[in-house]
C-alpha atoms as one frame of an Amber mdcrd trajectory, in Angstrom:
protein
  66.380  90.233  66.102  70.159  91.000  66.366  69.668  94.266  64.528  66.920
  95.400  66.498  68.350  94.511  70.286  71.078  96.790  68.539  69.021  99.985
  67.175  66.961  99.479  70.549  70.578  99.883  73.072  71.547 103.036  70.489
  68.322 104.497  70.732  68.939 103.914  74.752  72.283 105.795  74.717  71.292
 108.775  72.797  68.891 109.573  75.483  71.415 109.054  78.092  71.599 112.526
  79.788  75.238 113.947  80.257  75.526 116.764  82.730  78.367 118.710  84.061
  77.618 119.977  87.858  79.847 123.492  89.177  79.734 123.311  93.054  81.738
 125.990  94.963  81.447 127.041  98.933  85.087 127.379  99.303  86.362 124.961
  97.217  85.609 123.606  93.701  84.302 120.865  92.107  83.336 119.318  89.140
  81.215 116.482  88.892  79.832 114.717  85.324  77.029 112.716  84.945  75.986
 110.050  82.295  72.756 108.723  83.038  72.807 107.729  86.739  76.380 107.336
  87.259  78.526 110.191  89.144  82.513 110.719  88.294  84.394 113.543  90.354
  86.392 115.582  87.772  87.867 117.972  89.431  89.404 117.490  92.265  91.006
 114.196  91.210  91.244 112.211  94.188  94.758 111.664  96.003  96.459 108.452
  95.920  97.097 106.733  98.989 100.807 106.266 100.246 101.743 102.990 100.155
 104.848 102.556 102.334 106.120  99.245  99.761 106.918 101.764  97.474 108.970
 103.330  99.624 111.651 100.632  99.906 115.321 100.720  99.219 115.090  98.167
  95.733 112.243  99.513  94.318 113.139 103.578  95.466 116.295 102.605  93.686
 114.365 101.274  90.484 112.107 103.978  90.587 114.336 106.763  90.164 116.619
 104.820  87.641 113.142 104.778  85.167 112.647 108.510  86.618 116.804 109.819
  85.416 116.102 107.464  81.662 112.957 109.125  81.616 114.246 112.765  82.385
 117.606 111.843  79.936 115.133 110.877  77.164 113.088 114.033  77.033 116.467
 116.321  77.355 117.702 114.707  74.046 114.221 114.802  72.786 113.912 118.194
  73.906 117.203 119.452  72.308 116.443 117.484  68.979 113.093 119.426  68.256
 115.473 122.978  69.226 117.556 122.144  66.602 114.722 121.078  64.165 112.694
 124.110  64.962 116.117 126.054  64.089 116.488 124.527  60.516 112.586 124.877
  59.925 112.589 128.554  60.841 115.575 129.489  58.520 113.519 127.392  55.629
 110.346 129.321  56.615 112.024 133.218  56.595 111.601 132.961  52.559 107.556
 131.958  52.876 107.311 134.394  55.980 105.676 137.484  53.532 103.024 135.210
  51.720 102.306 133.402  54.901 101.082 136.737  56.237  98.722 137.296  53.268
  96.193 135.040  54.939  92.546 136.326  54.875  92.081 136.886  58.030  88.962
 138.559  57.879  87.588 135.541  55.928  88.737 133.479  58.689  87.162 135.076
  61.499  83.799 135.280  59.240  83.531 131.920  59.193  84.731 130.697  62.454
  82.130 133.662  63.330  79.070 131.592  61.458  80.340 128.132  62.429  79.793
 129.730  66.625  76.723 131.253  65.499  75.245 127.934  64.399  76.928 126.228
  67.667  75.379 128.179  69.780  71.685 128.272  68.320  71.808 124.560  68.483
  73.349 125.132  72.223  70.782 127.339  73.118  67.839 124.965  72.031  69.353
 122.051  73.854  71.219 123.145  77.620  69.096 122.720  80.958  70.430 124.565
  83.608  69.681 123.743  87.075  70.428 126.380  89.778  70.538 125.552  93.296
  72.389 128.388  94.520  74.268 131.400  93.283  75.542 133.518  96.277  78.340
 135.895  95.939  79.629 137.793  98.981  81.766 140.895  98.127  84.628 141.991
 100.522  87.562 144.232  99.916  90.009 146.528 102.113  87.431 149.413 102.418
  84.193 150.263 102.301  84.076 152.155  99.383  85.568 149.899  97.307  83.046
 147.041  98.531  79.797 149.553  97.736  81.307 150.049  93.636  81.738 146.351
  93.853  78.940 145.260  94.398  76.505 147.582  92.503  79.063 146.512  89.723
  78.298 142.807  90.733  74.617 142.632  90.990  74.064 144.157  87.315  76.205
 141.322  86.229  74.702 138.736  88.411  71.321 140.177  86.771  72.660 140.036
  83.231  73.785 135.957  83.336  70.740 135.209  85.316  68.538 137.195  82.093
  70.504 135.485  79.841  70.337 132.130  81.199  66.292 132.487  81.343  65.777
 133.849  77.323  68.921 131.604  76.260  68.493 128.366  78.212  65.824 125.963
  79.157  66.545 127.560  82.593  65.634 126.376  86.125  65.339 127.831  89.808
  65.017 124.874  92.565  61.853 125.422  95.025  64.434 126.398  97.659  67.257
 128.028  95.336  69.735 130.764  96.633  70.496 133.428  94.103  71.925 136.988
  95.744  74.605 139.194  95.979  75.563 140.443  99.469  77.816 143.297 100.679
  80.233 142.196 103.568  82.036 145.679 104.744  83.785 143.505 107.719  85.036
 141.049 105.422  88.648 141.913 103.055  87.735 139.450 100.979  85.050 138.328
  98.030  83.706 134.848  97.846  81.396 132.968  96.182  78.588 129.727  96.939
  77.664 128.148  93.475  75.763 124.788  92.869  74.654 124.710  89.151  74.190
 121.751  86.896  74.205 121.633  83.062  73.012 118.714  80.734  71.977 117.652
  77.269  70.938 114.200  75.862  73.814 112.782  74.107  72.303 112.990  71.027
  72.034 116.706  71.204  75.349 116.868  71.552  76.106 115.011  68.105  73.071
 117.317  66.325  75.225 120.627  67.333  78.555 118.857  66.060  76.519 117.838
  63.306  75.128 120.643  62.423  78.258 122.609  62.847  80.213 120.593  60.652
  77.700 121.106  57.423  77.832 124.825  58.126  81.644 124.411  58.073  81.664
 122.153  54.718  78.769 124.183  52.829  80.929 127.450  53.569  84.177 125.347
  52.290  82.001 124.377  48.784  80.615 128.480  48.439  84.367 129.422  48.526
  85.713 127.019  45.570  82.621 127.758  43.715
């Protein structure tokens, strides 16, 4: 009974959504989502003053622990100098085989290992998009017309490669545009997009990316 109440609350949390929402209209913010909860990511939330702390004992404590602190990473900080010293003069001798890596063998495979990432990415992501509204502005209006035929091409690009890419979806009321402002100096930008997988999408990519990574690590010793 035990071991079933226990498969049942996995099976539970690798359906749990997790989504990451992008909102912008001035300033930014991050928001992630597991299941029904909300957490604010970015911006972290201020801490409020408490005027206690601000009293002559514990001021006084406080910036002792802040000066042992600070005198703690100096030595710390002049330790790993003089470390780093000793280690570089034993490294100069290994310096011209270290720079026979193969490079090119390197970049093949971190290459394939993105390549299978992304497939798996690609089969998973929902995208949500409320609004995507960028209003171009510069000095002159010259520069705002090259802007912003520059702009929309990209604007069409991402939005292309969102819909062949992505499971991919416009809100009944969604904003997506690219106006020209000539009165305005500078360019800004309305976003309010949402991305999410199931959480145990998440582990198939890692999954998946890891035996990519190991079977390429067994071809190259056999």
């Amino acid at each position: 009974m035990g071991f079933l109440i226990a498969l049942a609350v996995i099976l539970l949390l690798m359906l749990l959504r997790i989504s990451i929402s992008v909102r912008s209209d001035g300033d930014l913010s991050l928001k992630l989502g597991i299941g029904i909860l909300r957490f604010t990511v970015f911006p972290k939330k201020e801490k409020n003053i408490k005027l206690s702390d601000y009293k002559a004992d514990k001021f006084r404590r406080r910036k002792e622990k802040l000066d042992e602190k600070n005198a703690k990473k100096k030595a710390k900080k002049q330790k790993k100098s003089s470390d780093n010293a000793v280690s570089e003069a034993e490294s100069t001798c290994d310096k011209d085989e270290g720079e026979k890596r193969d490079i090119l063998g390197l970049a093949d495979t971190v290459l394939e290992l993105v390549s299978v990432f992304l497939a798996r990415f690609g089969r998973h992501l929902h995208i949500n998009v409320r609004r995507l509204v960028i209003i171009i502005g510069s000095e002159d209006a010259a520069t705002t017309a090259v802007v912003y035929g520059a702009v929309c091409g990209t604007v069409q690009c991402i939005v292309e490669l969102f819909g062949s890419c992505f499971h991919t979806k416009f809100s009944k009321n969604a904003e997506v545009d690219v106006i020209p402002d000539f009165t305005s100096t500078k360019t800004s930008a309305a976003v309010d997009i949402t991305f999410s997988l199931r959480l145990w999408q998440i582990f198939d990519m890692l999954i998946r990316t890891g035996a990519a990574y190991l079977k390429k690590l067994l071809s190259k010793e056999i």
